[in-house]
LOVOMI-581659 format. One line per field, with one value per residue: residue in three letters; residue number from 0; x, y, z of N, C-alpha, C in turn. Coordinates in steps of 0.02 Angstrom, whole numbers, plus 32768, in hexadecimal, padded with zeros to 4 digits. Each point is the difference from the previous one (the first is absolute). Example, Ala and Ser with C-alpha at 12.3 -4.5 7.8 and 13.67 -1.06 7.14 Angstrom:
// LOVOMI-581659
residu <- c(ALA | SER)
num <- c(0 | 1)
n_xx <- c(8294 | 7FEE)
n_yy <- c(7EE4 | 8035)
n_zz <- c(8186 | 7FDC)
ca_xx <- c(7FD3 | 802A)
ca_yy <- c(803B | 803B)
ca_zz <- c(8000 | 8003)
c_xx <- c(802D | 7FD9)
c_yy <- c(803C | 8037)
c_zz <- c(8000 | 8025)
This chain:
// LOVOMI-581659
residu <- c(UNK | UNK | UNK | UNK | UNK | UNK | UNK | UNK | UNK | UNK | UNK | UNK | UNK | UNK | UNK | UNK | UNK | UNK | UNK | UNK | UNK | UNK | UNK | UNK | UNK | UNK | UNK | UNK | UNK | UNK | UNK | UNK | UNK | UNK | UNK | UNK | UNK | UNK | UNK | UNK | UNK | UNK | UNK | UNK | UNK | UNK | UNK | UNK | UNK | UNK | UNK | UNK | UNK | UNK | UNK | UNK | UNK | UNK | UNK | UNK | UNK | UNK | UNK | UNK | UNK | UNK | UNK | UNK | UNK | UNK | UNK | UNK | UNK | UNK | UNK | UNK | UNK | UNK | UNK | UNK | UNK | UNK | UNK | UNK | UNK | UNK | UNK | UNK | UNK | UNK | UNK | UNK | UNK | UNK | UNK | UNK | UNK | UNK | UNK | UNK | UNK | UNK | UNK | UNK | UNK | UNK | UNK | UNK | UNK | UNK | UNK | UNK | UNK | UNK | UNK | UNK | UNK | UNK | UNK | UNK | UNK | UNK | UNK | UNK | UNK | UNK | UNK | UNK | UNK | UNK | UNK | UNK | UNK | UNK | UNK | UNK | UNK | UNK | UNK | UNK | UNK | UNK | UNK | UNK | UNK | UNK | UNK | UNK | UNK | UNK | UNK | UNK | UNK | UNK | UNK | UNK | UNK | UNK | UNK | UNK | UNK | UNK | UNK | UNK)
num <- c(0 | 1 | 2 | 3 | 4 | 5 | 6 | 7 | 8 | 9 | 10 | 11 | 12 | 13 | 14 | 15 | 16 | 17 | 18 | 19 | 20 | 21 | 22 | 23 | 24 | 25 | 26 | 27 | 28 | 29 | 30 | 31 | 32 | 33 | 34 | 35 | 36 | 37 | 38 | 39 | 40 | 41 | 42 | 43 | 44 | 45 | 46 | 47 | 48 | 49 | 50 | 51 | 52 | 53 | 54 | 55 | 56 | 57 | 58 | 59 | 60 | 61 | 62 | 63 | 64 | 65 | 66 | 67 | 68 | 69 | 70 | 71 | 72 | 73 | 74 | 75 | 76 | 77 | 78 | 79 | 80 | 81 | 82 | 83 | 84 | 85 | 86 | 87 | 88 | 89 | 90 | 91 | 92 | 93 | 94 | 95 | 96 | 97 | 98 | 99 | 100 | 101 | 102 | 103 | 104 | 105 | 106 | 107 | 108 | 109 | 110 | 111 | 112 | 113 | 114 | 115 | 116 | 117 | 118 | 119 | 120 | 121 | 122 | 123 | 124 | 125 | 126 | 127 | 128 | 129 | 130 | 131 | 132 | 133 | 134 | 135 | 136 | 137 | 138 | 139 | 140 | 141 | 142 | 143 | 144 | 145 | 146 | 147 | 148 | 149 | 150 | 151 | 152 | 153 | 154 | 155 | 156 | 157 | 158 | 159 | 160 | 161 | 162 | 163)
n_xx <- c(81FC | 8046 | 7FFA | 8031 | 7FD0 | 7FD8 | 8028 | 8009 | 7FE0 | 7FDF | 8022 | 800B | 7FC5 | 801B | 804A | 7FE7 | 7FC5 | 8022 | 8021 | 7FB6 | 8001 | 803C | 8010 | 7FC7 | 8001 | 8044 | 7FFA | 7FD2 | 7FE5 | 7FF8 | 8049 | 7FD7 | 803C | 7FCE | 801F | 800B | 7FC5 | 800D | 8027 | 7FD2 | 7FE1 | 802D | 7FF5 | 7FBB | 8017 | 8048 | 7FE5 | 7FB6 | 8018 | 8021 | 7FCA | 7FE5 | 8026 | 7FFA | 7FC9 | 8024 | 7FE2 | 7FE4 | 8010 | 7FE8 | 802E | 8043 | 7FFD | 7FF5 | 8030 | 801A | 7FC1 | 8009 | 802A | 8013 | 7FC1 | 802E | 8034 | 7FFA | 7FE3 | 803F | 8027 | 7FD6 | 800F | 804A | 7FF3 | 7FEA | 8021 | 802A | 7FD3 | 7FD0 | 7FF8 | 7FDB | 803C | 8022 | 7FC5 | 800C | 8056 | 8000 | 7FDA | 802B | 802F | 7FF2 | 7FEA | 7FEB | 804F | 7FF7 | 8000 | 7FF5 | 7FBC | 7FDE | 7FF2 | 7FFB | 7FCE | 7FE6 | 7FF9 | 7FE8 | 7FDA | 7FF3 | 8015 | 803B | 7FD2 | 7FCE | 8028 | 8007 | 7FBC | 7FF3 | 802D | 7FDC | 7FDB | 803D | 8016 | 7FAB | 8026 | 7FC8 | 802B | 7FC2 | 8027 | 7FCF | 8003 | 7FEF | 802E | 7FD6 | 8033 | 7FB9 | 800F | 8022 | 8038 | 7FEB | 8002 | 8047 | 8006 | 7FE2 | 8011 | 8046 | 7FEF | 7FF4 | 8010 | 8024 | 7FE9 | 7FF5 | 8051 | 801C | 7FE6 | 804A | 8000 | 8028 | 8016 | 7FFC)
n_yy <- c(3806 | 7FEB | 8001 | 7FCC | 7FD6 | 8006 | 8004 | 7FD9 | 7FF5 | 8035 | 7FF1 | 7FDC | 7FEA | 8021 | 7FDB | 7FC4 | 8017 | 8008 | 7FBC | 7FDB | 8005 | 8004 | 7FAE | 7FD7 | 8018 | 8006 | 7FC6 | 801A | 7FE1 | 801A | 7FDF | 7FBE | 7FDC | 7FC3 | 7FF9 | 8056 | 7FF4 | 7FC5 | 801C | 802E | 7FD6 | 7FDA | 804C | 7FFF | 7FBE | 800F | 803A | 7FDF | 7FE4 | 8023 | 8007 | 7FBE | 8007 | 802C | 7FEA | 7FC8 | 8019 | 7FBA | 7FC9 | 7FFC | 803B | 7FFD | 7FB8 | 7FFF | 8014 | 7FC4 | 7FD9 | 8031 | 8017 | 7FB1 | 7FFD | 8029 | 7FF7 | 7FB7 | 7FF6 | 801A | 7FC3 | 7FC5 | 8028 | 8011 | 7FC9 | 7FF3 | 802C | 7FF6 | 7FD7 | 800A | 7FFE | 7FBF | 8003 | 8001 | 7FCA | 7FD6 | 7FE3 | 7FE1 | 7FD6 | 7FD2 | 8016 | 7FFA | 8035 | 7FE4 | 7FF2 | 801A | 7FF3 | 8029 | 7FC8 | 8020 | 802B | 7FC6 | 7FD5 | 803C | 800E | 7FB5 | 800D | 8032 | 7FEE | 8002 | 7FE9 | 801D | 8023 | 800E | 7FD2 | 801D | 8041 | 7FEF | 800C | 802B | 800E | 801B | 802E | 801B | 8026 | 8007 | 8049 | 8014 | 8034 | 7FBE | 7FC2 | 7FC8 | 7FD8 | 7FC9 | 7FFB | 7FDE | 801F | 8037 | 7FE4 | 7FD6 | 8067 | 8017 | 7FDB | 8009 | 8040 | 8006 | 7FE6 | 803B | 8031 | 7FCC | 8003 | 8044 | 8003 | 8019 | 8039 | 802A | 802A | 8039)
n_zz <- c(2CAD | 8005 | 802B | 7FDD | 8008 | 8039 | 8020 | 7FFF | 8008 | 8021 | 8015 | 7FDC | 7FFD | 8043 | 8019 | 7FE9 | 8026 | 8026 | 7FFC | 8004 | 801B | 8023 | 7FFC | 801E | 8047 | 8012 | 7FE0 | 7FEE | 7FF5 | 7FD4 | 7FF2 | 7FF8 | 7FB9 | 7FF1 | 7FC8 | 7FE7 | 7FFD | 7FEF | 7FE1 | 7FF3 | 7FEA | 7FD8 | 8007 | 7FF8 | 7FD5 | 7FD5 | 7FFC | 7FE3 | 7FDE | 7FDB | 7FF3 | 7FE9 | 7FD0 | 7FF0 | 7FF7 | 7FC3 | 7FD1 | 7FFE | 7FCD | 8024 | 8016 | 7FE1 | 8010 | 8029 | 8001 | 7FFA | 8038 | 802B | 7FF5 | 800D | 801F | 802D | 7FCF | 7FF1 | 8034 | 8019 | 7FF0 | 8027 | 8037 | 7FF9 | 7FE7 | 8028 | 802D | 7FDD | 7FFF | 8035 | 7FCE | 8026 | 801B | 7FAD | 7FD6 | 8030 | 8013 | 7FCF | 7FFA | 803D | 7FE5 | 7FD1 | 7FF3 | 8026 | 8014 | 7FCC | 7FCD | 7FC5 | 7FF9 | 7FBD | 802E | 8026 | 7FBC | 7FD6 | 803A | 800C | 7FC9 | 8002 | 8036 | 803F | 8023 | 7FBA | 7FEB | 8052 | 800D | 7FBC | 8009 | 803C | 7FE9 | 7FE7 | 8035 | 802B | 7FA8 | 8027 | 7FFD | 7FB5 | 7FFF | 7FCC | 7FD4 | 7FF9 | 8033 | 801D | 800D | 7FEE | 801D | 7FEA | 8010 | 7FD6 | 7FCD | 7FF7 | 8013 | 7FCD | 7FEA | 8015 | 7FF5 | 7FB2 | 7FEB | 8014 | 7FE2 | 7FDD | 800B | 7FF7 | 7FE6 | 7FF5 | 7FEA | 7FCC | 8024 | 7FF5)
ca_xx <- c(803C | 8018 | 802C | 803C | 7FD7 | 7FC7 | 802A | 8020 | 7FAB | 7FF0 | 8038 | 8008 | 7FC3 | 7FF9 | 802C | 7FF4 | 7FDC | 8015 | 8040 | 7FE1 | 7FDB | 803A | 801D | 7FD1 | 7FE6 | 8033 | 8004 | 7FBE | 7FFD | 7FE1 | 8006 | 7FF7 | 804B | 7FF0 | 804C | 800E | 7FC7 | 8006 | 8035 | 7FF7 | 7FDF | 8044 | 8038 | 7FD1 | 7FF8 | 8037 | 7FE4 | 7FD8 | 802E | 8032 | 7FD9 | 7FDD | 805B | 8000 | 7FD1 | 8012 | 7FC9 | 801A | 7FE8 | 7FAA | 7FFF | 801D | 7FC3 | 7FBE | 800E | 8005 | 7FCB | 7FCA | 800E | 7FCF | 7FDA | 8001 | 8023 | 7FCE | 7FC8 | 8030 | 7FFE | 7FDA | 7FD8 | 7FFF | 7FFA | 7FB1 | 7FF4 | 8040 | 8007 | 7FB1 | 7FAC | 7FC5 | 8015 | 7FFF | 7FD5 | 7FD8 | 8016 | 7FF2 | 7FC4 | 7FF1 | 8007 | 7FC7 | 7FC5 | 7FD0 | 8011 | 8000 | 801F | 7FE3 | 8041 | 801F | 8036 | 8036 | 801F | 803A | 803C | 802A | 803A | 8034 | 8019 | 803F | 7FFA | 8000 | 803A | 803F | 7FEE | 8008 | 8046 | 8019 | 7FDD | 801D | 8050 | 8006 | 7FCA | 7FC6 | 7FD2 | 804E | 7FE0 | 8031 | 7FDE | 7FB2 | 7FD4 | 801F | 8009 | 8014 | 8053 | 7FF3 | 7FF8 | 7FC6 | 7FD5 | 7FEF | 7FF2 | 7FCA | 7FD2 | 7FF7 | 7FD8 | 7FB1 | 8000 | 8001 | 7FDD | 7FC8 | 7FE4 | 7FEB | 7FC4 | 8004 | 801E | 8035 | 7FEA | 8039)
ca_yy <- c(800F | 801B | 8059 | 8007 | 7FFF | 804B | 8040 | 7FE9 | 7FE5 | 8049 | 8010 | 7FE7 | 8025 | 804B | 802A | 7FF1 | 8029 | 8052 | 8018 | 7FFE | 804D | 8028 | 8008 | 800C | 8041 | 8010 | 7FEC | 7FFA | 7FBB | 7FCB | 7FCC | 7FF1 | 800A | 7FD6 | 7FDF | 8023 | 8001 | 7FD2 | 8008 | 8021 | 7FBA | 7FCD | 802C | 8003 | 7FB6 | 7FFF | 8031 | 7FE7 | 7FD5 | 802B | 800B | 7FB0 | 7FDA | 8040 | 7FF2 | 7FD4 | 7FD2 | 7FB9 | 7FE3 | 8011 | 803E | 8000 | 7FC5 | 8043 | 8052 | 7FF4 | 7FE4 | 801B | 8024 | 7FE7 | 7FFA | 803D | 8019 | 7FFC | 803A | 804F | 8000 | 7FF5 | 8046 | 8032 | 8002 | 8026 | 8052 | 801C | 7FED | 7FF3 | 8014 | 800C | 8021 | 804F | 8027 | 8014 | 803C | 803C | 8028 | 8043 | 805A | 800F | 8021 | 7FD4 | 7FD2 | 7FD6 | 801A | 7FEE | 7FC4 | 8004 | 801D | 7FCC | 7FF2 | 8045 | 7FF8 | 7FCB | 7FF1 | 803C | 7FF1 | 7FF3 | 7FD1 | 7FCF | 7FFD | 7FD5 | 7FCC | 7FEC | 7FE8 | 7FC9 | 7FC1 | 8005 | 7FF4 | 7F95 | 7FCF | 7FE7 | 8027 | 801B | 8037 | 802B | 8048 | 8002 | 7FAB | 7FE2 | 7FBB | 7FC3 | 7FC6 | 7FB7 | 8014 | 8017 | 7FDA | 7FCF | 800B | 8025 | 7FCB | 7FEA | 8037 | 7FE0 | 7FBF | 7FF8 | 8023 | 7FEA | 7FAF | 801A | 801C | 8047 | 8002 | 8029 | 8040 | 8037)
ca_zz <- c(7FDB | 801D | 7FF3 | 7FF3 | 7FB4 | 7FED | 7FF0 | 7FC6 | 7FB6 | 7FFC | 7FF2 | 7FC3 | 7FD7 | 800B | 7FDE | 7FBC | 7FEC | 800F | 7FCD | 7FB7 | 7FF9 | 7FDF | 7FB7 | 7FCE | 8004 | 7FD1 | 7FC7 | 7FE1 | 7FBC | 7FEA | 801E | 8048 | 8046 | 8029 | 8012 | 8021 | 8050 | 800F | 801A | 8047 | 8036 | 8018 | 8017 | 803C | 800A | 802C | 8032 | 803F | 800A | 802F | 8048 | 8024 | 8031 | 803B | 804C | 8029 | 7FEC | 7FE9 | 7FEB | 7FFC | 7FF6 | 7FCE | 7FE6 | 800A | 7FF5 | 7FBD | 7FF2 | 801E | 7FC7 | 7FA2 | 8010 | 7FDD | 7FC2 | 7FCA | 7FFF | 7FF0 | 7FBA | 7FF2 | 800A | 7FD3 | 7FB4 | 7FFD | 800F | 7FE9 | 7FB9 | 7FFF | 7FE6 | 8018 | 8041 | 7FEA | 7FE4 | 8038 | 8017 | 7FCA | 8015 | 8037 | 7FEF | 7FED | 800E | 8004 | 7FF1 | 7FB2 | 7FBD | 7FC1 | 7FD9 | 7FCF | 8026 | 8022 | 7FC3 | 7FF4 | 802F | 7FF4 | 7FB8 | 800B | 8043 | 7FEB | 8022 | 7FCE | 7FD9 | 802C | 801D | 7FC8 | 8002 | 8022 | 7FD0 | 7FBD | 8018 | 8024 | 7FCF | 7FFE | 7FB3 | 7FD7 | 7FFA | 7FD6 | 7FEC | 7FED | 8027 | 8032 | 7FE2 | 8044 | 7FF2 | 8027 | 8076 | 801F | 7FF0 | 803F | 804D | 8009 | 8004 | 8042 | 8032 | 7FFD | 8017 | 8049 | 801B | 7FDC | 8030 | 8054 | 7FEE | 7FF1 | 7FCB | 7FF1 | 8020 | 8026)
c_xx <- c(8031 | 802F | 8033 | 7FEB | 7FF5 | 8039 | 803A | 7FCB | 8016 | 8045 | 8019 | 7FCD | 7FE9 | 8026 | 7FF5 | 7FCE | 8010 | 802C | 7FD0 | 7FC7 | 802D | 8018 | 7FC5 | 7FF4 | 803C | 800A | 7FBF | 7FFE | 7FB0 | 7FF9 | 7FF6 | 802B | 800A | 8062 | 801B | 7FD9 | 8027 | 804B | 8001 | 7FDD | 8025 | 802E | 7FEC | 7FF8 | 8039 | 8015 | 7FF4 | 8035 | 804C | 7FE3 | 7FFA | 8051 | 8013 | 7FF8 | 8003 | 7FCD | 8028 | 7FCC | 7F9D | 7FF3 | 7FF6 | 7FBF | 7FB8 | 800C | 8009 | 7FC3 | 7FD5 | 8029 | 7FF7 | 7FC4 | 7FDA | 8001 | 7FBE | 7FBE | 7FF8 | 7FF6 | 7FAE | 7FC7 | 8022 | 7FFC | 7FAF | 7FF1 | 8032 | 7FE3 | 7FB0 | 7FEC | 7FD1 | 800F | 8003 | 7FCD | 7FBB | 8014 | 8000 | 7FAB | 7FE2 | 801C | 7FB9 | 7FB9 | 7FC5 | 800C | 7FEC | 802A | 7FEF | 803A | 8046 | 8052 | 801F | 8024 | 8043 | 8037 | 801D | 8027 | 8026 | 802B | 8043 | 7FF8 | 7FEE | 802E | 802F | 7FE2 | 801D | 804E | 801B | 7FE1 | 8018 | 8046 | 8006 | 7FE4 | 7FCA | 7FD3 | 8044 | 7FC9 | 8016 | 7FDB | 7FB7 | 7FD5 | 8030 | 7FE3 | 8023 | 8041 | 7FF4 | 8002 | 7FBB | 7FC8 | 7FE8 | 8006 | 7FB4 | 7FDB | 7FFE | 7FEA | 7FB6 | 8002 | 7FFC | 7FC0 | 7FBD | 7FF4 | 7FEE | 7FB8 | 7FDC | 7FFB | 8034 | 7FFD | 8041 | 7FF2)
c_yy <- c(8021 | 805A | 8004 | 7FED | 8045 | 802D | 7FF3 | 7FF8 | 804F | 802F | 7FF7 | 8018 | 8033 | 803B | 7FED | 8027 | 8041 | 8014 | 7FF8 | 8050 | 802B | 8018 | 8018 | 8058 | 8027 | 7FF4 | 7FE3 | 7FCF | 7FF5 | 7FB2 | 7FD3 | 7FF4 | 7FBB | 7FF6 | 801C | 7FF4 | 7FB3 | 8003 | 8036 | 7FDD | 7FE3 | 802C | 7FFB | 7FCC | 8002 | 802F | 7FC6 | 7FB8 | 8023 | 8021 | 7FEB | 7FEB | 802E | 7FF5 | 7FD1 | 7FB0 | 7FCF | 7FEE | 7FFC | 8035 | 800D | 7FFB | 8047 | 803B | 8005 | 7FEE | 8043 | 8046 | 7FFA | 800C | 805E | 8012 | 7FEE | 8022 | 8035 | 8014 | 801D | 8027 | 802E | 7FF4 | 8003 | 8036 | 8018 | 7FE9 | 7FF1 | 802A | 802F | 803D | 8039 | 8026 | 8016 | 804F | 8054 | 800E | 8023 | 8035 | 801A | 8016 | 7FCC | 7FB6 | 7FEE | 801F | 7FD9 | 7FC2 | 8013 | 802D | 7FCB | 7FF8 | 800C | 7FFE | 7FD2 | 7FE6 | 8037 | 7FF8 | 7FEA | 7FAC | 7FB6 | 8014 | 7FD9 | 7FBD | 7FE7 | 7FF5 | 7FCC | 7FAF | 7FF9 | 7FEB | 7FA9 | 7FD1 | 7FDC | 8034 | 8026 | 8046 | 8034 | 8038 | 800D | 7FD1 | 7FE9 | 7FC0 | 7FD4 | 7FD2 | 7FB3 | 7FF1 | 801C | 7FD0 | 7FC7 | 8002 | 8007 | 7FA4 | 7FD7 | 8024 | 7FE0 | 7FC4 | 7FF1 | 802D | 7FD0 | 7FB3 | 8027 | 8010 | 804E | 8013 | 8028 | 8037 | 801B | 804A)
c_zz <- c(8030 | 7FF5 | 7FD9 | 7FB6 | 7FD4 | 7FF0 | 7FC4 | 7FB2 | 800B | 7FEB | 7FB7 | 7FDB | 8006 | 7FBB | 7FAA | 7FED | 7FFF | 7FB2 | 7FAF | 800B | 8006 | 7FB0 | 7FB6 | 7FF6 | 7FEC | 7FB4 | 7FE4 | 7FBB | 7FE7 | 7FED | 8053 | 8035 | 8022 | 8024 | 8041 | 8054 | 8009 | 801B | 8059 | 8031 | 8013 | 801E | 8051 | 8045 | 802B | 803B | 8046 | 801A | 8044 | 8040 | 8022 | 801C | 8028 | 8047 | 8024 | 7FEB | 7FEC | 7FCD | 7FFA | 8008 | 7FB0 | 7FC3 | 7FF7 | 7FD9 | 7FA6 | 7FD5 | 7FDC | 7FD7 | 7FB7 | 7FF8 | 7FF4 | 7FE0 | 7FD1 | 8012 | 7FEF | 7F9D | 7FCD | 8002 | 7FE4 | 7FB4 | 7FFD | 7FFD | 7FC4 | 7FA6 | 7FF4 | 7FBB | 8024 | 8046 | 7FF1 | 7FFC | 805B | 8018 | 7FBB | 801F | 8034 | 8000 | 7FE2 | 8026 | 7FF9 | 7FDE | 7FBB | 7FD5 | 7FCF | 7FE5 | 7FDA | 801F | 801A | 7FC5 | 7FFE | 803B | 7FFE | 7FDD | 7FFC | 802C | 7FE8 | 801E | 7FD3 | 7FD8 | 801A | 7FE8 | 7FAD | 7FFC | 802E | 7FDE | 7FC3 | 801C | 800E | 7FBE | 7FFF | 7FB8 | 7FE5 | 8015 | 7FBC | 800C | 7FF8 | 7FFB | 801E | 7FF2 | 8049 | 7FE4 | 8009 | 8045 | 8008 | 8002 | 8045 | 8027 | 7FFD | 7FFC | 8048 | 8032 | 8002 | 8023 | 805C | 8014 | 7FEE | 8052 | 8052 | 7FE2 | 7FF7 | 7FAC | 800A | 801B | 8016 | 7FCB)
């Protein structure tokens, strides 16, 4: 790879990262924000682009930097909606605080459904009409529905089931 690459890819995804742990860490959400992060990626993209003309790069420059920042970004994505929205990431990292690493089931229970994190995940599943939510149930919608059938459905042909 050449240098004008490298410094341009780093450059752009440097500062995109710098500027999503900024903002996040200034302005805290329980929302995931995806719009908002996608928009700081493409902020990122053109970063590495003005770099790459900068330097003087042509065309397979260009071609690369653009390659190879896409290429970022969705990984990028893709790892933080793991760490940022995991379940399972919570409940590990909830247990290594813990004195011999455990805690009584019925305690996760209680935390989770208590948590602002299933209230968020419910209001974002009530906004994107995938459920109606009232005072005292929660009700699948027709969207929910033939999302939730096409989840199964996908999780049934990878040979997984439903999990998160």
């Amino acid at each position: 790879m050449s240098v004008d690459i490298a410094l341009s890819v780093t450059t752009g995804m440097g500062i995109f990262f710098i500027t999503h742990v900024a903002v996040w860490r200034i302005l805290p959400s329980g929302s995931p924000r995806i719009g908002l992060l996608s928009g700081m990626a493409a902020m990122g993209v053109v970063i590495s682009l003005f770099t790459v003309l900068l330097v003087g790069g042509l065309l397979p420059e260009i071609f690369a930097v653009v390659s190879i920042d896409f290429l970022l970004v969705v990984l990028y994505l893709f790892v933080y909606a793991g760490v940022a929205r995991s379940v399972s990431l919570t409940l590990v990292a909830r247990l290594l605080v813990e004195p011999g690493h455990t805690v009584v089931f019925g305690t996760l229970l209680d935390e989770y459904t208590s948590s602002s994190r299933f209230e968020d995940r419910l209001r974002l599943m009530g906004e994107s009409g995938l459920l109606l939510v009232s005072k005292d149930r929660v009700d699948l919608t027709v969207k929910g529905v033939r999302m939730a059938r096409w989840a199964r459905f996908l999780g049934r042909t990878m040979g997984d089931g439903l999990a998160g």
